[in-house]
N, CA and C atoms as a LAMMPS dump frame, in Angstrom:
ITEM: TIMESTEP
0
ITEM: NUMBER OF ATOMS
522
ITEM: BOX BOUNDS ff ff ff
-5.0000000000000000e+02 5.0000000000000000e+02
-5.0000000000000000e+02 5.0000000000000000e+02
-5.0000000000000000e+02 5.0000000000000000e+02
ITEM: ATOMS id mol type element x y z
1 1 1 N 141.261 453.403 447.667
2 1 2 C 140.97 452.983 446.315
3 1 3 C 141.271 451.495 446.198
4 2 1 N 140.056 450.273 445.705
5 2 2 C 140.45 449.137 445.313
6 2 3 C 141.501 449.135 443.863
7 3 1 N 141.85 447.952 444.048
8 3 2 C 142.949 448.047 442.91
9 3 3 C 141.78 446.95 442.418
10 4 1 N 140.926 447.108 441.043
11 4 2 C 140.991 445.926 440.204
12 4 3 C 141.355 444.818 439.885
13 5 1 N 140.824 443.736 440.196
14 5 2 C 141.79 442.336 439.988
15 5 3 C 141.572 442.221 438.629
16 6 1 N 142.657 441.449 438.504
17 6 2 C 142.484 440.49 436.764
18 6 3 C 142.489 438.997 436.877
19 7 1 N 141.453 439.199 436.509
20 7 2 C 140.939 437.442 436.8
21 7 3 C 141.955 436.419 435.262
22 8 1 N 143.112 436.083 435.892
23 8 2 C 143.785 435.308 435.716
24 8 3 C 143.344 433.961 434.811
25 9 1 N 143.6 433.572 433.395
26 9 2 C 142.928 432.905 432.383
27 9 3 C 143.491 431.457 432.959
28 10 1 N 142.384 430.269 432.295
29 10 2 C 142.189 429.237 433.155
30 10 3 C 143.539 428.45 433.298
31 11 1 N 144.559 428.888 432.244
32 11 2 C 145.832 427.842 432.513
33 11 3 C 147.255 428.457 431.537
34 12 1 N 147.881 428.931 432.613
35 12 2 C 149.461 429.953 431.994
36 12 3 C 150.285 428.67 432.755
37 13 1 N 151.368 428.684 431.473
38 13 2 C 152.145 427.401 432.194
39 13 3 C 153.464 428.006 431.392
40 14 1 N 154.54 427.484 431.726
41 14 2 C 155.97 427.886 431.222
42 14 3 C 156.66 426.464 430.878
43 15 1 N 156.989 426.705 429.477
44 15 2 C 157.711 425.663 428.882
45 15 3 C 159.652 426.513 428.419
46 16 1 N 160.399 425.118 428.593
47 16 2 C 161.834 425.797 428.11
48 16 3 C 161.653 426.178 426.522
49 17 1 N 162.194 426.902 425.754
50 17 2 C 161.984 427.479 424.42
51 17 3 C 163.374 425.85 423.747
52 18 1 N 162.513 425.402 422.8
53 18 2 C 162.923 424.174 422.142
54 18 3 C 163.771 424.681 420.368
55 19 1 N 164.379 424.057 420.332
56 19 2 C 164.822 424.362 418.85
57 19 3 C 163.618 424.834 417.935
58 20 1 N 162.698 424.14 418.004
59 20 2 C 161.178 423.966 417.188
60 20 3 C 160.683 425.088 417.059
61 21 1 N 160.719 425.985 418.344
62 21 2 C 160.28 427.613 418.443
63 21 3 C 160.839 428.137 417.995
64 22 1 N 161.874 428.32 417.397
65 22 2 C 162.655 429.541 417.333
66 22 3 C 161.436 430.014 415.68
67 23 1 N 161.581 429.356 414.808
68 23 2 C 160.435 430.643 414.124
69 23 3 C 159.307 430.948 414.508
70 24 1 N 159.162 430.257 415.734
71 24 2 C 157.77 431.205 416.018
72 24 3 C 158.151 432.326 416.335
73 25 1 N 159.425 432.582 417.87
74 25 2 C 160.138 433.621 418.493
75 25 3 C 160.179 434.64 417.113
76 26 1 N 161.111 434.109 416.259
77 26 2 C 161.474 434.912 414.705
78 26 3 C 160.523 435.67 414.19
79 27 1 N 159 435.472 414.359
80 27 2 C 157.571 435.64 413.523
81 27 3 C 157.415 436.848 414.921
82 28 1 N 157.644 436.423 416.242
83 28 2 C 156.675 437.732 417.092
84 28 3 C 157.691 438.71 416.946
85 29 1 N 159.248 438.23 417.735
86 29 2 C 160.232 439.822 417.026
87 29 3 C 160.546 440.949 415.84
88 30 1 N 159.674 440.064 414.994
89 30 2 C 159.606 440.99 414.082
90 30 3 C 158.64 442.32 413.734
91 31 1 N 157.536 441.575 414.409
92 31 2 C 156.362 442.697 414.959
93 31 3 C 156.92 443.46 415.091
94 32 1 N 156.384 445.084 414.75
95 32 2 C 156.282 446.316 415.377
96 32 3 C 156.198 446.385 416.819
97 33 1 N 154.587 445.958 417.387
98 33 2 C 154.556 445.876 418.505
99 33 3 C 155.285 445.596 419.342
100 34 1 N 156.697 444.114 418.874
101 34 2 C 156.87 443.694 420.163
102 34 3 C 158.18 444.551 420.227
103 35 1 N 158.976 445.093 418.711
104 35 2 C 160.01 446.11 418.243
105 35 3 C 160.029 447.18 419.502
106 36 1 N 159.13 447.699 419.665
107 36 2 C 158.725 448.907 420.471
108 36 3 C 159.144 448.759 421.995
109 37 1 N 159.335 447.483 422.635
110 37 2 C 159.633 446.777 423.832
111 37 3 C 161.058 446.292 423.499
112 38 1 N 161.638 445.669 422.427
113 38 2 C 162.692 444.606 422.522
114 38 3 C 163.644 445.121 421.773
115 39 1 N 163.465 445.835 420.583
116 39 2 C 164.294 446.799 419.898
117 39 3 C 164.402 445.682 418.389
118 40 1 N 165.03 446.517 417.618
119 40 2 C 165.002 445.752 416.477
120 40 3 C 165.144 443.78 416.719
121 41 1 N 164.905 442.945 415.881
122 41 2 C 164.669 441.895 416.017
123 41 3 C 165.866 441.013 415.514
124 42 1 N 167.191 441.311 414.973
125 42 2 C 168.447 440.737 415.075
126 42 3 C 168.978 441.055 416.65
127 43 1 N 168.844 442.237 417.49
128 43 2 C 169.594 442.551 418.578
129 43 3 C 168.547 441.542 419.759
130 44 1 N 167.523 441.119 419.778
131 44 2 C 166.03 441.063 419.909
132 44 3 C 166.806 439.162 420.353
133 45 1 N 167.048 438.852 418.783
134 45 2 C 167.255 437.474 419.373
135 45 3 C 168.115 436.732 419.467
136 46 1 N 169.158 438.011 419.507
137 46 2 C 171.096 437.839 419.977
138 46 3 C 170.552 437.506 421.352
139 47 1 N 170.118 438.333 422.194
140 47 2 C 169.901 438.487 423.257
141 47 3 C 169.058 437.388 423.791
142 48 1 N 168.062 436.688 423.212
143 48 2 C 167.378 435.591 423.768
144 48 3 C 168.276 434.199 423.175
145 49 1 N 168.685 434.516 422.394
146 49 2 C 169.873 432.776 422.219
147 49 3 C 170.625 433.055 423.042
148 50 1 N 171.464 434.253 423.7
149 50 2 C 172.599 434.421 424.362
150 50 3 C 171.97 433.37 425.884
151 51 1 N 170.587 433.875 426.61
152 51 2 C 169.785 433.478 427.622
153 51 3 C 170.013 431.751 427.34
154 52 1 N 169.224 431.901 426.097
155 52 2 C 168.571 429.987 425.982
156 52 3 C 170.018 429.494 426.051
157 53 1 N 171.258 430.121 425.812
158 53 2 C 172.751 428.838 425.677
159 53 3 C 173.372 429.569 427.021
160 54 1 N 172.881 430.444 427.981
161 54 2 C 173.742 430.514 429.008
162 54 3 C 173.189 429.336 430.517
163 55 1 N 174.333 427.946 430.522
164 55 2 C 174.18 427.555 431.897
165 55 3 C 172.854 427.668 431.978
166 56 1 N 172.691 428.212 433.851
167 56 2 C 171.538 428.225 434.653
168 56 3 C 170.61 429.229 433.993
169 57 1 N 171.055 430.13 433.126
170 57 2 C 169.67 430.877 432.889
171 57 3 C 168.662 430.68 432.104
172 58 1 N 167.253 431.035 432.42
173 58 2 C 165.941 430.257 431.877
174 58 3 C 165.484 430.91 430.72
175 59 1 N 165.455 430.4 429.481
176 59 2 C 164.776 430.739 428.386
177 59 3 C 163.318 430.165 428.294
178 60 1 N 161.791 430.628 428.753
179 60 2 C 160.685 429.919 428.609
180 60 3 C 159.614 430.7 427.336
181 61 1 N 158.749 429.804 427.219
182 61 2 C 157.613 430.203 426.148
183 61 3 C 156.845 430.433 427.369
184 62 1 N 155.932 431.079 426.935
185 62 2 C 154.607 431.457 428.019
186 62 3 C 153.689 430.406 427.016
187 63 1 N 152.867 429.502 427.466
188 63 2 C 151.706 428.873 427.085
189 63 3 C 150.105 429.149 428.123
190 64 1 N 149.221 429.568 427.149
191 64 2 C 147.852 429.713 427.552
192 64 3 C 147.06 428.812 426.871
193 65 1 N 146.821 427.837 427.508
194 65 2 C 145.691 426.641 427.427
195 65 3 C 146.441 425.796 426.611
196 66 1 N 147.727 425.715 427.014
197 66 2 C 148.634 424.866 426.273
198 66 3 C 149.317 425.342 424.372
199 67 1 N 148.893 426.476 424.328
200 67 2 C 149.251 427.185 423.418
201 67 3 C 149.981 428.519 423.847
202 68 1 N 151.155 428.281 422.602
203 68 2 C 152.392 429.435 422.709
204 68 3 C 151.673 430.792 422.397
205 69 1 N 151.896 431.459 423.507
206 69 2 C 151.307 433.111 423.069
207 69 3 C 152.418 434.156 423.471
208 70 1 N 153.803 434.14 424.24
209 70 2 C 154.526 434.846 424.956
210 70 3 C 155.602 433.908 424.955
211 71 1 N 156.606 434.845 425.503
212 71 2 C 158.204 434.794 426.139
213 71 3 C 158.726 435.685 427.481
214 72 1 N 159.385 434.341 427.982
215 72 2 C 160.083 435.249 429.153
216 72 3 C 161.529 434.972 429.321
217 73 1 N 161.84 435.215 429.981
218 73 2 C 163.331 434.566 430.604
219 73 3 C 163.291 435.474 431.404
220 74 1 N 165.7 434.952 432.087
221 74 2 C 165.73 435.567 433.684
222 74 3 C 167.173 434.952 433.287
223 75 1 N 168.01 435.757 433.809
224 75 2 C 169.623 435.471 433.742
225 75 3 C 170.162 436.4 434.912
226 76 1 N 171.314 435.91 435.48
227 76 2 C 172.228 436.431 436.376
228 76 3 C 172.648 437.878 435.538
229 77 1 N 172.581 439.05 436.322
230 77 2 C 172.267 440.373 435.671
231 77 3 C 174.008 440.403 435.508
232 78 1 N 174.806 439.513 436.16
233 78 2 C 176.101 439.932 436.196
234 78 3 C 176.672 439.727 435.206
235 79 1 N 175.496 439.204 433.462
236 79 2 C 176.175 438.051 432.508
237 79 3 C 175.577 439.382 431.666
238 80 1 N 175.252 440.958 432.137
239 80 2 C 175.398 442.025 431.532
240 80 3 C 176.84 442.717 431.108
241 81 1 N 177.426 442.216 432.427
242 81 2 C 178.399 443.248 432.535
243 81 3 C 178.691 443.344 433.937
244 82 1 N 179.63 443.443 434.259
245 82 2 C 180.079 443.817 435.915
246 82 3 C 179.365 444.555 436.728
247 83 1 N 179.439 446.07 436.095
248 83 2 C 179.367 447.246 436.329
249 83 3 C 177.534 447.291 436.017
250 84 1 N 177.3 446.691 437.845
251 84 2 C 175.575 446.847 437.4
252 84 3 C 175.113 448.246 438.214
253 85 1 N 173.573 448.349 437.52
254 85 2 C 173.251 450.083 437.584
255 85 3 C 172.983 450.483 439.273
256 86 1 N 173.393 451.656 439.787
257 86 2 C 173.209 451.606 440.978
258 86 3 C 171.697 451.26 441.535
259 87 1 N 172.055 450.522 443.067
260 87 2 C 170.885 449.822 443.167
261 87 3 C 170.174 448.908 442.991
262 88 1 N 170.781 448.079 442.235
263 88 2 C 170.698 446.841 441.978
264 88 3 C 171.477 445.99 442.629
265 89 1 N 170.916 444.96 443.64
266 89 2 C 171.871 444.433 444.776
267 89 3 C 172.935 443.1 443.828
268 90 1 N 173.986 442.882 444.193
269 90 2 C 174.548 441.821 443.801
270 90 3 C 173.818 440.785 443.39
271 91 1 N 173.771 439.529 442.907
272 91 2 C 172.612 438.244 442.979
273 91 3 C 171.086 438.736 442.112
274 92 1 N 170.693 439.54 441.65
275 92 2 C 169.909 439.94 440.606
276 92 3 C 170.017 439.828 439.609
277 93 1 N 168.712 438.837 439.262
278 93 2 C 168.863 438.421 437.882
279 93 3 C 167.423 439.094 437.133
280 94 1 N 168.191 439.578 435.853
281 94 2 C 167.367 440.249 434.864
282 94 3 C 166.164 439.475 433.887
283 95 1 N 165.01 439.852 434.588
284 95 2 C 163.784 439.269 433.1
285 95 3 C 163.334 440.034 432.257
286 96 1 N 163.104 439.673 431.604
287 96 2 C 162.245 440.332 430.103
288 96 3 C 161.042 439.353 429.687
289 97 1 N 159.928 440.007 428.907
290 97 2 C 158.779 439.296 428.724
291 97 3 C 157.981 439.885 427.803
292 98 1 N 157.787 439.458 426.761
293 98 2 C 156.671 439.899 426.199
294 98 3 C 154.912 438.842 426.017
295 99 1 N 154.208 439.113 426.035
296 99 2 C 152.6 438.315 425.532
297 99 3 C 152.897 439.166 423.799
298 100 1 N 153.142 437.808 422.815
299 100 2 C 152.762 438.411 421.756
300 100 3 C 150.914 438.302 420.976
301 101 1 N 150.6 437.413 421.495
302 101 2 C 149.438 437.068 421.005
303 101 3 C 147.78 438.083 421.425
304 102 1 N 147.895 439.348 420.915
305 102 2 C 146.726 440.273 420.846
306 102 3 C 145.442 439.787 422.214
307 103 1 N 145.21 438.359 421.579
308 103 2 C 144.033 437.97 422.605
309 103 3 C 144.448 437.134 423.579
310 104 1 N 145.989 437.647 424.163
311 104 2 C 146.237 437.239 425.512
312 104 3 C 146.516 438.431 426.239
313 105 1 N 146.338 439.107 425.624
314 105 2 C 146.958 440.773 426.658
315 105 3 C 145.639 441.062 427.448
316 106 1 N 146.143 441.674 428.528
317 106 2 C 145.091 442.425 429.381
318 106 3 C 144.115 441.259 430.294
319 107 1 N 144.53 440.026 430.483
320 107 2 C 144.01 439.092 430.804
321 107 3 C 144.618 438.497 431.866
322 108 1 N 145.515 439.089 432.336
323 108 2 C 146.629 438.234 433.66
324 108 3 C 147.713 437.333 432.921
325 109 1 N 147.826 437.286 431.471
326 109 2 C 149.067 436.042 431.164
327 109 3 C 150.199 436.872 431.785
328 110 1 N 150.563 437.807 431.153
329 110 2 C 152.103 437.973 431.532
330 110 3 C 151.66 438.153 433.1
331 111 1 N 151.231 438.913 433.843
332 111 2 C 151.818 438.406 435.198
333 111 3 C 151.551 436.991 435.964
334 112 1 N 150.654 436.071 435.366
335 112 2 C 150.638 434.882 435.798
336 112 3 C 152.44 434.325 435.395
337 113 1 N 152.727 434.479 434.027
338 113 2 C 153.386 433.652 433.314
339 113 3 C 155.197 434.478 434.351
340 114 1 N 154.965 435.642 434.911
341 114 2 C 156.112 436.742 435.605
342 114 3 C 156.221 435.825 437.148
343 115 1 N 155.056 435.588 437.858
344 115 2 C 154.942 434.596 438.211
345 115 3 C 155.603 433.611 438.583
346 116 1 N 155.084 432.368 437.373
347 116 2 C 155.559 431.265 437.192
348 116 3 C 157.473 431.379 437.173
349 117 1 N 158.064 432.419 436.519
350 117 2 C 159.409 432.416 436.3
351 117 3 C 159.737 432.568 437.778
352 118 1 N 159.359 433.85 438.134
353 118 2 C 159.746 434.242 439.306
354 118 3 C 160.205 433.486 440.305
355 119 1 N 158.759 432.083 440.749
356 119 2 C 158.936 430.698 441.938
357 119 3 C 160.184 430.679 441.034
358 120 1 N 160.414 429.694 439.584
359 120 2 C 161.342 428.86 439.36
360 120 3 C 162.77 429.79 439.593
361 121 1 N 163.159 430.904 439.08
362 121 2 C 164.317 431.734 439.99
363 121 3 C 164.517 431.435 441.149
364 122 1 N 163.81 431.519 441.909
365 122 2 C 163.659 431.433 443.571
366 122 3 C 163.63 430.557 444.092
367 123 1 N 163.128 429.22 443.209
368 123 2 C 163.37 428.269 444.243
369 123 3 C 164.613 426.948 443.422
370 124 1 N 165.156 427.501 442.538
371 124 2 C 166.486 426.878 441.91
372 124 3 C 167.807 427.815 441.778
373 125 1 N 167.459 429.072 442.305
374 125 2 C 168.8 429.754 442.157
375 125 3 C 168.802 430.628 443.644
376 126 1 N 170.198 430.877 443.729
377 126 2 C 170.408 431.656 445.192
378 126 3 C 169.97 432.712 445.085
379 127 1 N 169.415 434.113 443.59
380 127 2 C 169.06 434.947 443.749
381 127 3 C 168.38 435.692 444.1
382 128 1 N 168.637 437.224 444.31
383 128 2 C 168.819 438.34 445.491
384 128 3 C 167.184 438.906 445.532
385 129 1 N 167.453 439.176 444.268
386 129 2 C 166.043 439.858 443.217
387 129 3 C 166.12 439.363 442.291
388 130 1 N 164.907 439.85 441.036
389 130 2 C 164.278 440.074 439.921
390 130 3 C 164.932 441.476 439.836
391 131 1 N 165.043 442 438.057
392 131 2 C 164.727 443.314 437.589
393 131 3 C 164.348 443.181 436.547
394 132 1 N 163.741 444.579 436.026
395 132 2 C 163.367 444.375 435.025
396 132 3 C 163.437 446.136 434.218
397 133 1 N 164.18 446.956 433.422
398 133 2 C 164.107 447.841 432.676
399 133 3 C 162.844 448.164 431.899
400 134 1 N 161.967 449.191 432.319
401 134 2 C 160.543 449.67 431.781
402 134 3 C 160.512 450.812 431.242
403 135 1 N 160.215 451.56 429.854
404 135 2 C 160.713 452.46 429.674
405 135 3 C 159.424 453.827 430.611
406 136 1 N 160.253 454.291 430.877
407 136 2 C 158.992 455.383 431.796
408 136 3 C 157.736 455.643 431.213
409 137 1 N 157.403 455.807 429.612
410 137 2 C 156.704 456.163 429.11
411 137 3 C 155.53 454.465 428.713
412 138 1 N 156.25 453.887 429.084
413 138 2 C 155.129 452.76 428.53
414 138 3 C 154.307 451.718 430.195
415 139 1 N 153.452 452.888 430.351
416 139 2 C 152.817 452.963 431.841
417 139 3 C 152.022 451.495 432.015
418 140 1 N 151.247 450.967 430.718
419 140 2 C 150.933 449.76 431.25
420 140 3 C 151.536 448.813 430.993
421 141 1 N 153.07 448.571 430.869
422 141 2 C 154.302 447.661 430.918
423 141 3 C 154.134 447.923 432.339
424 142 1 N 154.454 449.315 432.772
425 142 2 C 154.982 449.246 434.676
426 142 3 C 154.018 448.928 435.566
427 143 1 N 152.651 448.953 434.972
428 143 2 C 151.702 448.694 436.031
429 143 3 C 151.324 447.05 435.851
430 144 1 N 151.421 446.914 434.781
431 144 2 C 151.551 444.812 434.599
432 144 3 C 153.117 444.346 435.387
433 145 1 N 153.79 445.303 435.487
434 145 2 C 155.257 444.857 436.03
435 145 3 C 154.957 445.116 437.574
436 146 1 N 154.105 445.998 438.077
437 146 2 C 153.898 446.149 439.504
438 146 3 C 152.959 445.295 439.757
439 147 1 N 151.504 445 439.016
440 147 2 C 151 443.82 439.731
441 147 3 C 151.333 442.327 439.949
442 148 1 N 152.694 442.023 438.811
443 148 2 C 153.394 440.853 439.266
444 148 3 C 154.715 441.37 440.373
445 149 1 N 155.177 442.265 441.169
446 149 2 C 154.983 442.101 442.624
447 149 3 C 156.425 442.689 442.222
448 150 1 N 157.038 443.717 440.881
449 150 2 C 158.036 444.803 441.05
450 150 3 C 157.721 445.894 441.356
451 151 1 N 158.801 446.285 442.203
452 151 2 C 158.56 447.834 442.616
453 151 3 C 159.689 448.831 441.75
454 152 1 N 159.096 450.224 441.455
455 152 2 C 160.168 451.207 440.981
456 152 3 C 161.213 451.256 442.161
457 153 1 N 162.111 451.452 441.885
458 153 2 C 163.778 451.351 442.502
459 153 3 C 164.557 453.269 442.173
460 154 1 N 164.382 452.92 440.776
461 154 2 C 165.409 454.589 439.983
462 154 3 C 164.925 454.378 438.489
463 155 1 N 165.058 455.528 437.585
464 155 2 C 165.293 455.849 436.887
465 155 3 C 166.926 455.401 436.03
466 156 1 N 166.912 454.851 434.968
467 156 2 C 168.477 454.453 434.394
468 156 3 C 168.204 454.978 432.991
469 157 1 N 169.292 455.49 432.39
470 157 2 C 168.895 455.889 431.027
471 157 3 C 169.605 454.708 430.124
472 158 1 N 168.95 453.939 429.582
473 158 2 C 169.025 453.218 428.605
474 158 3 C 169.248 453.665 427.648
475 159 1 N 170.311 452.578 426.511
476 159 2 C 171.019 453.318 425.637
477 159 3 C 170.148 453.425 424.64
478 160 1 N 168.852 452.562 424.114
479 160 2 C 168.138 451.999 422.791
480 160 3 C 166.632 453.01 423.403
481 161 1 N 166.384 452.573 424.632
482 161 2 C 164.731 452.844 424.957
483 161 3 C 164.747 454.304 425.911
484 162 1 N 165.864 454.561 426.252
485 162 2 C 165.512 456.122 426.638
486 162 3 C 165.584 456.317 428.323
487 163 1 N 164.857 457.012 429.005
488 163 2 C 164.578 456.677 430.623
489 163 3 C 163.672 455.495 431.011
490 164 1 N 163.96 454.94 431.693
491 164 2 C 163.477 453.504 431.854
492 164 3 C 162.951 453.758 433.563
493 165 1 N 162.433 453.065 434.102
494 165 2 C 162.688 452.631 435.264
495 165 3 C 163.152 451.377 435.693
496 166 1 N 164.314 451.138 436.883
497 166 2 C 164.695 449.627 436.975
498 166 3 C 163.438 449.269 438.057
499 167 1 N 163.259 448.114 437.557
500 167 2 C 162.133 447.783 438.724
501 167 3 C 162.652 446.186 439.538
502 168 1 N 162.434 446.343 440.832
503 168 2 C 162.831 445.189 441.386
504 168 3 C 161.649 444.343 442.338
505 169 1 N 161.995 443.12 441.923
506 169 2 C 160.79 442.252 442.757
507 169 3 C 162.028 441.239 443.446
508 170 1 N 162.484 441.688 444.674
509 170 2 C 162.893 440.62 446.17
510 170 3 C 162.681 439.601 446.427
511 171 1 N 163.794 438.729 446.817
512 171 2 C 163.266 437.035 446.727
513 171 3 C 161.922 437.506 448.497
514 172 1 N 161.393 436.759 448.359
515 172 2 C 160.375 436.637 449.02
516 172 3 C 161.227 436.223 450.614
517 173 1 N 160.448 436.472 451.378
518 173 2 C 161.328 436.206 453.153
519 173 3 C 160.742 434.89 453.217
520 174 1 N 161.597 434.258 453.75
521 174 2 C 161.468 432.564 454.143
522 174 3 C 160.247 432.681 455.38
């Protein structure tokens, strides 16, 4: 069976998230849609200021054709908590991502833009892997999370979203 390509839109680029954004961030967390992925939108953007003010970890906008349509980031998974889920190697750092913008979905942004984070992890930090928490039931999150180059690992039960799968994408072999 061919796997379908997705022809990748003419220009996904990653910018750091600036003071200036934050009501845009404020305007997509509040969505339903993106609710359903990130969880209510006070816990939503505890969690992305915690990213944008920690050190080395990357808070970015996803831009398509030089316009904000998405969010990603990537933090040292150890700035969870010690006690990481089995299977998850030491040096793994955790992303999250949403495309909020309707007429960027289904088009290659988020895995172009999964991507783009991914090199900059990899080639500015010592880390091991990528992960990323998918809830089992939201199949084309895991299959946009497998064609940017994670694999299922286990099952973890998450406290907010239920059974998840952890998914891990490996720094690449030199």
């Amino acid at each position: 069976m061919t796997k379908a390509a997705i022809t990748p839109p003419a220009k996904v680029a990653l910018r750091p998230v600036q003071t200036a954004d934050w009501p845009q961030i404020r305007a997509w967390i509040a969505r339903p849609d993106i609710q359903r992925w990130w969880g209510n939108a006070t816990a939503a953007e505890a969690e992305m200021r915690l990213v944008a003010e920690t050190g080395p970890a990357l808070a970015r906008l996803v831009l398509l054709d030089g316009q904000p349509v998405g969010y990603v980031h990537a933090i040292d998974a150890a700035h969870w908590g010690s006690d990481l889920p089995e299977g998850m190697p030491a040096g793994t750092w955790d992303v999250d991502s949403f495309i909020a913008e309707p007429s960027a979905r289904g088009r290659g942004v988020g895995e172009a833009a999964l991507e783009l984070l991914a090199d900059e992890v990899f080639t500015t930090t010592l880390a091991v892997a990528l992960s990323v928490f998918v809830p089992v039931a939201d199949e084309p999150a895991i299959r946009a999370y497998e064609r940017a180059g994670f694999q299922w690992a286990r099952v973890w039960e998450d406290p907010i979203s239920g059974p998840s799968w952890m998914m891990l994408r490996h720094r690449p072999a030199m």
